[in-house]
N, C-alpha and C positions, 0 to 999 in steps of 0.2 A: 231608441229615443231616450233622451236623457235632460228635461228640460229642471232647472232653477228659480223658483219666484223670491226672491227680496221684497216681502210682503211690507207692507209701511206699518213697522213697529216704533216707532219717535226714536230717541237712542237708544233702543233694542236690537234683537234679532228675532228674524220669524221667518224660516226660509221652508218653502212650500216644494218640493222635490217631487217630481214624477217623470216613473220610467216606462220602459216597456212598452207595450201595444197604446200607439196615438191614441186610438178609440175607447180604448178600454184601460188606463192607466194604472198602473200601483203607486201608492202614494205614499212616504213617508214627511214626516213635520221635526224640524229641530226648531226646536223654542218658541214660545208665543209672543213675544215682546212685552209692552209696557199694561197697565190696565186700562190707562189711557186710548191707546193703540186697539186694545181690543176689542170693539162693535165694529169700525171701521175697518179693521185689518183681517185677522185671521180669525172673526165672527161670523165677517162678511164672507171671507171668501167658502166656506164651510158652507155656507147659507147656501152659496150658487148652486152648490150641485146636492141633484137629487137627493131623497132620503135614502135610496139603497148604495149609493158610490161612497156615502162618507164613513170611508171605512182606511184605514192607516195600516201599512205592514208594520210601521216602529214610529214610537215618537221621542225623539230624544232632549230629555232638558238637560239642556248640558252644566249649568251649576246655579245656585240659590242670589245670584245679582237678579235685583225685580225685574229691570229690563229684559230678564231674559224668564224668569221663573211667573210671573204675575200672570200673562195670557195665558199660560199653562195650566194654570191653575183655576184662570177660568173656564178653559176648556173642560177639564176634565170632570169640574163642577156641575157641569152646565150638560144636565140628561137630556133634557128636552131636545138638543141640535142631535141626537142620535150617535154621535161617533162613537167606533169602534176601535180597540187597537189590539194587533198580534201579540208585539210587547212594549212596555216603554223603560227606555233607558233612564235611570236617576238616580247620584249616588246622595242616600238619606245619611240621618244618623247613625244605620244601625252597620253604614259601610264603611265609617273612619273612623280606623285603626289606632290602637291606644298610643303608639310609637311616633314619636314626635317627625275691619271687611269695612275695607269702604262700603261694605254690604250689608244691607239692612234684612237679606234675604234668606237665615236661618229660620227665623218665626216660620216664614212664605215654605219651608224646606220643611218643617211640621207641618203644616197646612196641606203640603202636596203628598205628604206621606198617609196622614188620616184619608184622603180619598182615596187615595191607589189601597188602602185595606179595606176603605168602607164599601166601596165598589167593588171590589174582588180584581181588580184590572192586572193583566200579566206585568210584573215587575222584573227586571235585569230575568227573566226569564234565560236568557240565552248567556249567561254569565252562572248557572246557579242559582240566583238568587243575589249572587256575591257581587260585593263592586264590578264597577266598567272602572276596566285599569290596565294598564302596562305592568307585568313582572318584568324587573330586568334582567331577568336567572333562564326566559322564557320566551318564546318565540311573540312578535307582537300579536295579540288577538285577534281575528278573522273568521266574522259571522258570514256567512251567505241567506242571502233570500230568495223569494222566490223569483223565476224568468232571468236568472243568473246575475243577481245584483250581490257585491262583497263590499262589508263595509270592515276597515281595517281601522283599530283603537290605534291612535299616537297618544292620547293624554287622558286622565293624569297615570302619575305616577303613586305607588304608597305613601311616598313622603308627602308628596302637595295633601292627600286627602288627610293625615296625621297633621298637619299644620292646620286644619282647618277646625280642626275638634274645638279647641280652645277655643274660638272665639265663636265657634257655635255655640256650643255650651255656654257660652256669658250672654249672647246678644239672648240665647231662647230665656232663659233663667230672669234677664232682667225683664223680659213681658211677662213676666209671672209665669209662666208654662213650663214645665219640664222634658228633655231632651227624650226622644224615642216614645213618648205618650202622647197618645190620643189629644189634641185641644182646640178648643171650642175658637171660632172665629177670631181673631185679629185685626182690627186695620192694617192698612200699610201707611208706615210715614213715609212722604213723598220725600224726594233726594231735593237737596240743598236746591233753593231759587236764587234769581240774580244775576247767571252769570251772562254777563255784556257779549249782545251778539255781533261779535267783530270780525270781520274776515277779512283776508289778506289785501294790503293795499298796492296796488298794483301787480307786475306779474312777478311771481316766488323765483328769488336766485337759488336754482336747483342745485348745484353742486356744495355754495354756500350750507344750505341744509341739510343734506344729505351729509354734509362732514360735522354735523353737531353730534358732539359726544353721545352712545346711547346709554339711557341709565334703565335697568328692568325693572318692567314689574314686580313688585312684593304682596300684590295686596292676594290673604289665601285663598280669598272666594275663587279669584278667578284662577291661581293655581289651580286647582280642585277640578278647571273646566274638563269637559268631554268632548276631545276632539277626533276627528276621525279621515281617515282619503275613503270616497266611495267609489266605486268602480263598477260601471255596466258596457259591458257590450262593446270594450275597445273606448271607451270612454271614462274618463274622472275628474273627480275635485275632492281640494281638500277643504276644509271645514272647520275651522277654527275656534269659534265661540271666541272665547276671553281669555285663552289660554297664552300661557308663557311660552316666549317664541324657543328659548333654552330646550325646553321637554320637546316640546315639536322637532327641532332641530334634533336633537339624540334619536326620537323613535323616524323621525326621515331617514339619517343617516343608518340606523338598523338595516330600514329597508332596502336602504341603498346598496350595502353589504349585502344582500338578501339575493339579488338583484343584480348584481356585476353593475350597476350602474355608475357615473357618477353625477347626474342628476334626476333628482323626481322628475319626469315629463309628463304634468295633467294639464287637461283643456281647464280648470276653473280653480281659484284661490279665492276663498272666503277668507280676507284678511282678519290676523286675531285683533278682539277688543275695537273692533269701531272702525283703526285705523290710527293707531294712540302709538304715542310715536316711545312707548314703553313695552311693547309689544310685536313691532316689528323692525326688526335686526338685519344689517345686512347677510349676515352670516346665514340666518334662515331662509332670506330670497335669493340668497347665492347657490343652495339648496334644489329650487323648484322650479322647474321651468315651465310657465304655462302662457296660455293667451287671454286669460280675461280675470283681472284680479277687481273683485268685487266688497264695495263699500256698504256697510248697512248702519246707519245713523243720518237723522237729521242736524244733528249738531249740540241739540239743547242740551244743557247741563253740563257739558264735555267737551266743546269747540271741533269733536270729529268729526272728519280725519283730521289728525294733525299734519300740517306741513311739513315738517321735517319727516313723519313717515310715507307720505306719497312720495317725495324728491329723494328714500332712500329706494322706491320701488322703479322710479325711473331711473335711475342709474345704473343697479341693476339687470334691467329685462331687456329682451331682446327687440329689437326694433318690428311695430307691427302689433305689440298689444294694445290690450283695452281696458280702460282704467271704467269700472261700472257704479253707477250709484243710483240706488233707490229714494234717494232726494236730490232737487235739487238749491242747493241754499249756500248763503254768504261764506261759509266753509269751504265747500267743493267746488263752486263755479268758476277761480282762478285757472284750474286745471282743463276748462276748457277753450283758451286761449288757442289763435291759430297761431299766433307765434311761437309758443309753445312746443305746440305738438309739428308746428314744420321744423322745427329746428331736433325735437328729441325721438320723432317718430314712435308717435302713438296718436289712440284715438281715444275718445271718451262717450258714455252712452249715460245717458241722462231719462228721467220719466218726462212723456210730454209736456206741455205748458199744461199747468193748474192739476194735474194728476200725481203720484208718489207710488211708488211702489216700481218693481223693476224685473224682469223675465228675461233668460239666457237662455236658449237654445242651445244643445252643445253635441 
């Protein structure tokens, strides 16, 4: 058993994972989403179960953007809810390397560092201590858990986490705090307000979009991201965060060599970045063959998914997937058009009326 939760993080990510025995599940957490997000989200769903279940094999934050690093941080803060964790993934400061953000989330990346030492909590345990990273000199990284779950590193690389220094080093310095020390609370300043929530007017000319020049991501935070393919039991997805589709695409393509294959064939695609049409590439999804490629954003601040990356992922895939999202909103609701999907052959899965958040069985 290998179920997926798309917890309602607003433009974040919080994806709830559990494997194994129905009854009895193992459970790992990649991100907690927004601060926002979190009483309602992945507070709540923590709350549901008993005091002795909440317990984590790995929590992975995959890099210092709030929407992804903020619930984290409240989790981890937050003794009272009891959780536990075997290890948790997070590369700090003290893992990028001196060799050469739209992100406000270095402060947040001190913040989560003081807990994981004030707590004693296992940190990149299963790395050394050392970054969660791709060598390219090196076979890709491949941890196992327990009841036979592998979770195999594609991102980052050393250079994304070397581009990130600098502008950690400026964003901590300029809150008065010093980079790798101990510091005392922070606020978070919220991300830019304003932007007009417009969504597609009538139905998207897919090929139209899908042929818009693509331009990548630059921005380092999400360079920096930790992405991963998990694999249980004759089962996988890959997992994205905010990472750069370029790196993903190099460490796929590894495995693909690895592997006599020539494409990835998983049951689930954690699209990177939202759904930002700077993040996914045809060249990446030309890469990965799965059935249910998965959306996590509400739309705010971001307008994700973007249009032109959903109509790069239908052109694409093979007829019969499923396009998944944990909201439903003026953003994503084009794409469940039956003209649509009778003409391109696919399905869409949406959270009920007046509920968010989203679960894949797989």
């Amino acid at each position: 058993m290998l179920r997926i939760e798309m917890l309602p993080a607003a433009q974040g990510d919080a994806l709830w994972i559990e494997y194994g025995d129905g009854a009895r599940p193992r459970r790992i957490l990649i991100d907690g989403g927004t601060k926002s997000s979190w009483p309602e989200g992945l507070k709540a769903r923590i709350e549901a179960l008993s005091p002795d279940e909440r317990n984590f094999e790995l929590l992975i934050v995959t890099h210092v953007d709030a929407d992804h690093i903020d619930g984290a941080l409240a989790l981890l803060r937050d003794e009272a809810l009891g959780a536990t964790f075997g290890d948790v993934w997070f590369n700090g400061w003290r893992h990028l390397p001196d060799t050469p953000l739209e992100s406000l989330g270095p402060v947040e990346g001190e913040l989560l560092t003081q807990t994981l030492v004030t707590r004693d909590i296992p940190w990149n345990e299963a790395f050394g201590q050392r970054a969660v990273g791709v060598n390219p000199d090196a076979a890709l990284p491949r941890k196992e858990f327990a009841d036979g779950l592998t979770l195999t590193v594609l991102s980052p690389y050393a250079q994304q986490l070397a581009n990130l220094k600098p502008v950690w080093n400026k964003a901590v310095r300029d809150a008065g705090l010093e980079p790798g020390q101990p510091a005392a609370e922070t606020p978070t300043e919220p991300l830019p307000e304003g932007l007009e929530q417009l969504g597609p007017a009538g139905l998207p000319d897919v090929l139209a979009l899908a042929a818009v020049p693509f331009h990548a991501d630059t921005a380092q935070a999400n360079g920096s991201t930790i992405a991963v393919l998990l694999e249980h039991d004759g089962v996988s997805a890959v997992l994205c965060g905010d990472a750069f589709p370029a790196v993903v695409q190099t460490s796929v393509q590894r495995l693909l060599e690895e592997r006599n294959a020539e494409r990835l064939t998983t049951d689930a695609f954690k699209l990177p970045h939202h759904g930002s049409h700077a993040n996914i590439s045809k060249e990446l999804l030309e890469k990965i063959d799965t059935r249910h490629f998965l959306f996590s954003s509400n739309g705010s601040h971001t307008r994700h998914p973007h249009l032109e990356a959903v109509a790069r992922v239908l052109v694409t895939t093979a007829p019969g997937s499923s396009l998944l999202f944990n909201y439903r909103t003026s953003f994503n609701e084009a794409w469940d058009a039956g003209e649509l999907k009778g003409e391109l052959h696919y399905e869409t899965l949406y959270p009920a009326e007046g509920a968010t958040g989203l679960t894949v069985d797989l």
